[in-house]
C-alpha positions as CSV (number, residue, x, y, z in Angstrom):
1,X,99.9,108.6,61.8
2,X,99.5,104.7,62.8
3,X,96.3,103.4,61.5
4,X,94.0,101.8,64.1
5,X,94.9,98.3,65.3
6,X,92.0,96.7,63.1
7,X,93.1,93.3,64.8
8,X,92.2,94.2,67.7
9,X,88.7,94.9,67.1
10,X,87.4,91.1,68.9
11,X,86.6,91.6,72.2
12,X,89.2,90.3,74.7
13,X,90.6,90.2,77.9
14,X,94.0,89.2,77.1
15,X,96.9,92.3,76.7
16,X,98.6,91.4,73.5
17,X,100.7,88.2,73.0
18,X,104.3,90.6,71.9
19,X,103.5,93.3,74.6
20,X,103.0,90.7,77.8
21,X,106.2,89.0,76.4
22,X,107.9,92.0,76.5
23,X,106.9,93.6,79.7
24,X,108.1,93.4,83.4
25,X,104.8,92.6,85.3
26,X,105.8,94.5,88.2
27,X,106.1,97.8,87.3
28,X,102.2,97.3,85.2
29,X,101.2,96.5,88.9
30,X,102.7,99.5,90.4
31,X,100.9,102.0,88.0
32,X,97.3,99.7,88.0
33,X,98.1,100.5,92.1
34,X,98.9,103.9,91.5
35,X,95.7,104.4,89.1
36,X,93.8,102.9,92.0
37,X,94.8,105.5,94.3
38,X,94.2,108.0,91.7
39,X,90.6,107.1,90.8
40,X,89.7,106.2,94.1
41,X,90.7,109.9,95.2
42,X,88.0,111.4,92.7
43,X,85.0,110.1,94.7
44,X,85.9,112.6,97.5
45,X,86.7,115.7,94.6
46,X,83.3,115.1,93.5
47,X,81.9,115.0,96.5
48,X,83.6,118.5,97.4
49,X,82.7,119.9,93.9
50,X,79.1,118.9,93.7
51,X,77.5,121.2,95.7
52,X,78.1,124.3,94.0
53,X,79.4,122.6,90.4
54,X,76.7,120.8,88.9
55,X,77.5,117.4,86.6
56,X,77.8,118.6,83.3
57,X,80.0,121.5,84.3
58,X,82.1,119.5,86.3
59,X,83.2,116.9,83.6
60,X,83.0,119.3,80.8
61,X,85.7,121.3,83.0
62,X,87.7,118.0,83.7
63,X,87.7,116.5,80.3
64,X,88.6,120.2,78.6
65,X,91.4,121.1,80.6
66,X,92.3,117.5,80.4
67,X,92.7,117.7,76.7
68,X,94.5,120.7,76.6
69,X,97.5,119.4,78.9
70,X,97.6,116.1,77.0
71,X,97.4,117.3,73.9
72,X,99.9,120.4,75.1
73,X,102.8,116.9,76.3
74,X,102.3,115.0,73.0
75,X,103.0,117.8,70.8
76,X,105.7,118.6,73.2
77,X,107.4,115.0,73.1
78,X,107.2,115.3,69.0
79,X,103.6,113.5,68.2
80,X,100.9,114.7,66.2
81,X,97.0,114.2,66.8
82,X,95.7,111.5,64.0
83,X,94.1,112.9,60.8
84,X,91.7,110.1,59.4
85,X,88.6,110.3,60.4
86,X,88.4,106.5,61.1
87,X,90.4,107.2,64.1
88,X,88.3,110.2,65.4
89,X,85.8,108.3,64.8
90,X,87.0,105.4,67.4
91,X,88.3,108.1,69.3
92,X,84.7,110.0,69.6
93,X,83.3,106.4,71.3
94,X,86.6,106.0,73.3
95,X,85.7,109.7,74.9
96,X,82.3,108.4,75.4
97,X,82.9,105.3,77.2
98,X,85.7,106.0,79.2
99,X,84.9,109.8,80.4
100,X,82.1,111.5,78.8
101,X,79.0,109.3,80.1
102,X,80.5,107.3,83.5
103,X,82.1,110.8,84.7
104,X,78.5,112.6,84.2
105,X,76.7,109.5,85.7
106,X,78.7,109.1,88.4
107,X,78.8,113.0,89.5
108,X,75.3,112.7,89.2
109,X,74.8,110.0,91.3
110,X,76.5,111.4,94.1
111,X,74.3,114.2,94.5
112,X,71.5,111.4,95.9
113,X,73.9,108.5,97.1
114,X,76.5,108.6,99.5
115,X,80.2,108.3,97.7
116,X,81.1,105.3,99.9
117,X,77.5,103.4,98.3
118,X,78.8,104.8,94.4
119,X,82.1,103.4,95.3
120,X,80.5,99.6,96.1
121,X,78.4,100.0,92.8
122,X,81.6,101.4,90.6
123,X,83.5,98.1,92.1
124,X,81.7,96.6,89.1
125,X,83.4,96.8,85.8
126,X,85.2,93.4,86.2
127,X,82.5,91.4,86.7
128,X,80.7,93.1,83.1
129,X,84.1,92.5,81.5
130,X,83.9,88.8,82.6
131,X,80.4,88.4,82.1
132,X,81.0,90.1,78.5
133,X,84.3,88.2,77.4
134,X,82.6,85.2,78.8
135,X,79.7,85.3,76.1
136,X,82.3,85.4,73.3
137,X,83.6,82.6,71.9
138,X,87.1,84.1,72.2
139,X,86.4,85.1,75.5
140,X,85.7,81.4,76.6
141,X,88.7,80.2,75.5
142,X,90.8,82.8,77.5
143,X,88.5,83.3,80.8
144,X,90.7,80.6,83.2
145,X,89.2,79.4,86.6
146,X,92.1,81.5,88.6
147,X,90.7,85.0,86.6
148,X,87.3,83.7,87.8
149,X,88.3,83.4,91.2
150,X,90.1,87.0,91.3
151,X,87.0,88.5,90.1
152,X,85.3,86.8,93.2
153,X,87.9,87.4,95.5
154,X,88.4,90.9,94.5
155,X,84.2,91.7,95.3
156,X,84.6,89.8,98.4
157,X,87.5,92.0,99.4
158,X,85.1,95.2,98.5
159,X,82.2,93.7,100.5
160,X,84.4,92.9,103.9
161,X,86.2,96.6,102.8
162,X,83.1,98.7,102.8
163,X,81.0,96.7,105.5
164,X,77.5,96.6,105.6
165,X,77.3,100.2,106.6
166,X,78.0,101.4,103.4
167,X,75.7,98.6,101.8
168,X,72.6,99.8,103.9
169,X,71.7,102.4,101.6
170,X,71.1,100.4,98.9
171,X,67.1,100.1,99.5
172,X,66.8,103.6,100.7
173,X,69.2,105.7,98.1
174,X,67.4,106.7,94.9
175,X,66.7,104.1,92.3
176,X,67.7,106.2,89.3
177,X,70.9,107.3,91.3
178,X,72.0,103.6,91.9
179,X,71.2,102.6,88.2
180,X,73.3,105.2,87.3
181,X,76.6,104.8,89.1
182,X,75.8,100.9,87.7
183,X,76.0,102.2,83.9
184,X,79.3,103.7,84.6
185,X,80.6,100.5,85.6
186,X,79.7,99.3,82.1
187,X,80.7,101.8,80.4
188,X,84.1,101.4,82.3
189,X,83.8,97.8,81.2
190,X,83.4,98.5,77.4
191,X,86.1,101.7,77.1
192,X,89.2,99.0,78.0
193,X,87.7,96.4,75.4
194,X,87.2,99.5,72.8
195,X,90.5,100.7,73.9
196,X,92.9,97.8,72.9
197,X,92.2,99.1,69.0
198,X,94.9,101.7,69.6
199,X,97.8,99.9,70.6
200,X,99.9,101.3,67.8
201,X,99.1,105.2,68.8
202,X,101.4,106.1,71.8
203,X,99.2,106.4,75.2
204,X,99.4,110.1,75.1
205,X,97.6,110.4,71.9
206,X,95.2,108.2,72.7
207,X,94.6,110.2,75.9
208,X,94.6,113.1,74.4
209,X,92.1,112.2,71.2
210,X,90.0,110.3,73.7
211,X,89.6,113.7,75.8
212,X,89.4,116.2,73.1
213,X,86.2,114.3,71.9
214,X,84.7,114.1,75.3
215,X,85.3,117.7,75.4
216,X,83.4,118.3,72.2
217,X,80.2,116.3,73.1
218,X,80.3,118.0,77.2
219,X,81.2,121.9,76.5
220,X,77.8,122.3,74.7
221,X,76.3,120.0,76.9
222,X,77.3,121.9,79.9
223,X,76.7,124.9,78.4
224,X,73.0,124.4,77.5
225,X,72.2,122.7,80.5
226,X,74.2,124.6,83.1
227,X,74.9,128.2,82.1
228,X,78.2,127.9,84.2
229,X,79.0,131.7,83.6
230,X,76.2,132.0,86.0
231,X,77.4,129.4,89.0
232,X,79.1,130.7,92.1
233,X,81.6,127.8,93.0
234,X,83.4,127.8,96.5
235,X,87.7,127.8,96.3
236,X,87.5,124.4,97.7
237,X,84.8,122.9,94.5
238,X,87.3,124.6,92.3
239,X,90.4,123.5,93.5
240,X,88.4,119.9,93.5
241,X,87.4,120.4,89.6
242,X,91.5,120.9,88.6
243,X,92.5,118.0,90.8
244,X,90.1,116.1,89.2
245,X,91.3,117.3,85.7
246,X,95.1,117.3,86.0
247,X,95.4,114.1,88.1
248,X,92.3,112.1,88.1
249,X,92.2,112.7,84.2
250,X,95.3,113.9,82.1
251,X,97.8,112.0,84.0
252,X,95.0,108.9,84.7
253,X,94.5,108.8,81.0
254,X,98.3,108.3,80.2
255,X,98.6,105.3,82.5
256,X,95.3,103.8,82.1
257,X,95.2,103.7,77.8
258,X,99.0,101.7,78.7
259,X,97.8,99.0,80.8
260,X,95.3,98.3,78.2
261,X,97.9,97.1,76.0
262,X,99.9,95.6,78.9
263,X,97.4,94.3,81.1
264,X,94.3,93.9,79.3
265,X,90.5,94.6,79.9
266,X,89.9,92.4,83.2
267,X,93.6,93.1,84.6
268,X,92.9,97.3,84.3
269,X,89.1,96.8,85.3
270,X,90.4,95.0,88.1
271,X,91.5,98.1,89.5
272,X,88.1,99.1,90.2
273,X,88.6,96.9,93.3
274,X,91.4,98.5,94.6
275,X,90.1,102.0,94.1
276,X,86.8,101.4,96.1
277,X,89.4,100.4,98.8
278,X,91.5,103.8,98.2
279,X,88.4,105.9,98.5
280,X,87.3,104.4,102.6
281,X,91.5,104.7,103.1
282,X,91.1,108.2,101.8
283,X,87.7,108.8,103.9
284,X,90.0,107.6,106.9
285,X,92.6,109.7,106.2
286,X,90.9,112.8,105.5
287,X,87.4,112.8,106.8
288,X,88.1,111.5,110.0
289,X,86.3,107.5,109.2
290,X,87.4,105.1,111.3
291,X,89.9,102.3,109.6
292,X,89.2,98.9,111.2
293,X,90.6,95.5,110.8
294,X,87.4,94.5,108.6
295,X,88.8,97.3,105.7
296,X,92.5,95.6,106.3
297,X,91.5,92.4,105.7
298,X,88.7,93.4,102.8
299,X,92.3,95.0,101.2
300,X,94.1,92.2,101.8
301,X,91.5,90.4,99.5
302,X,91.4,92.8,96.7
303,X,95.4,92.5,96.7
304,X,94.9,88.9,96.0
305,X,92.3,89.1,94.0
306,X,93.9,91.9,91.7
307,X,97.3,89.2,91.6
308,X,95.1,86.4,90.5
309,X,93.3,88.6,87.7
310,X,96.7,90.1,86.2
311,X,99.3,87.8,86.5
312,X,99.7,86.1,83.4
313,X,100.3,82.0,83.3
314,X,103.1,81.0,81.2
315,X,100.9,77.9,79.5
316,X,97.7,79.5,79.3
317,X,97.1,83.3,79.4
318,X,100.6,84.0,77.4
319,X,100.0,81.8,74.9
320,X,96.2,83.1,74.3
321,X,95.3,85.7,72.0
């Protein structure tokens, strides 16, 4: 199996030099918008879920069955799961970052805050991927003025999106519940950084590894904590939990560990934007909220500011890195 990309180990918001060169931007921007959609959908599966599926169940159920499918496709398209124990290693804090701790924080969190108010406060990971590539020297040299402005743009667009109605619970939701969903975001912010180290495994073993671990540290977890052979979930928290798992996860996973190496940390953070939009299209669509012109136009801004994040500029952000 490939070694870990030991190159990649510096922090950076840049995708590779050879992999932007030899990718068609558009289609990365079609799956970032698709991964959007995906992610923002998971807000309202927790929220069905987490009345009669508590946290730690609920991810150690996502992340498990997660694993088994993507682990089930790669063997299935001819790969093999890595052997060294370097890997695992980096695979265990992949897991970590990227599902084990921001799914459990964020489930958490919405039993005390509303899942519009965790979607404002999970808009967040670009802003601790700049603020973090910004305090590296590499990261200086590769932050440009129009990444900066996307970042604004793109909160701007999830401010006008959510409206102050979804921002008036800030000083009345709990403290601990706020501070949580806000850890998630950095933890969404670190995973992509962490992530770029395995550019030469294919996505799906990535996926896969970075799963299985989560799996490890929340079956026990869940198991101590929630005795789940004695919960009573409703059809509708348990069709939730496999949505969740199958789409939200296993097939999240596979497109999210590519536009690492495609994209970068900032351009797949940026997301985050576009998926706190999903979720009040989703609330629209499916709970009945109203869509006004104030969430077309906040859209509109995350668009831009999305474009002005990932599109890369043939003088500067190719030649980076």
């Amino acid at each position: 199996m490939l070694p870990i990309n030991s190159g990649a180990n510096r922090m950076s918001t840049q995708a590779p030099r050879a992999t932007l060169a030899q990718t068609t931007i558009t289609p990365e921007i079609g799956l970032l918008l698709l991964l959007s959609l995906i992610w923002g959908s998971s807000f309202t599966l927790i929220k069905v879920a987490i009345p009669t599926v508590p946290p730690f169940t609920m991810v150690a159920a996502r992340v498990a069955i997660a694993a088994i499918l993507l682990a089930l496709i790669s063997v299935a398209q001819g790969h093999s799961l890595p052997r060294q124990g370097q890997v695992w290693a980096a695979l265990f804090v992949q897991g970590l970052l990227q599902s084990a701790l921001p799914f459990t924080l964020i489930s958490w969190g919405e039993i005390h805050i509303a899942s519009g108010l965790a979607g404002v406060l999970n808009a967040s990971p670009p802003m601790f991927v700049l603020l973090i590539a910004m305090m590296t020297q590499r990261g200086r040299r590769t932050i440009s003025g129009r990444k900066i402005a996307g970042v604004c743009l793109g909160l701007a667009g999830v401010a006008v999106t959510m409206g102050i109605g979804a921002l008036s619970g800030i000083g009345t939701a709990p403290a601990l519940a706020q501070l949580a969903v806000l850890s998630a975001s950095l933890c969404y912010a670190l995973a992509p950084m962490w992530g770029q180290r395995f550019s030469k495994l294919p996505a799906i073993v990535t996926a896969a590894g970075a799963m299985t671990s989560a799996a490890i540290v929340m079956i026990p977890a869940a198991a101590i904590l929630d005795q789940p052979w004695q919960l009573t979930p409703t059809v509708q928290a348990m069709a939730a939990v496999l949505g969740l798992a199958i789409v939200c996860t296993a097939l999240a996973m596979v497109i999210y560990f590519r536009l690492i190496h495609t994209l970068g940390p900032l351009g797949t953070t940026s997301g985050s934007y576009l998926r706190a939009g999903f979720a009040v299209a989703l609330g629209s669509a499916l709970l009945g909220e109203r869509f006004t012109w104030s969430i077309l136009c906040g859209m509109v801004l995350i668009v831009l500011g999305i474009v002005a994040v990932t599109m890369p500029s043939p003088k500067r952000d190719a030649g980076a890195g």
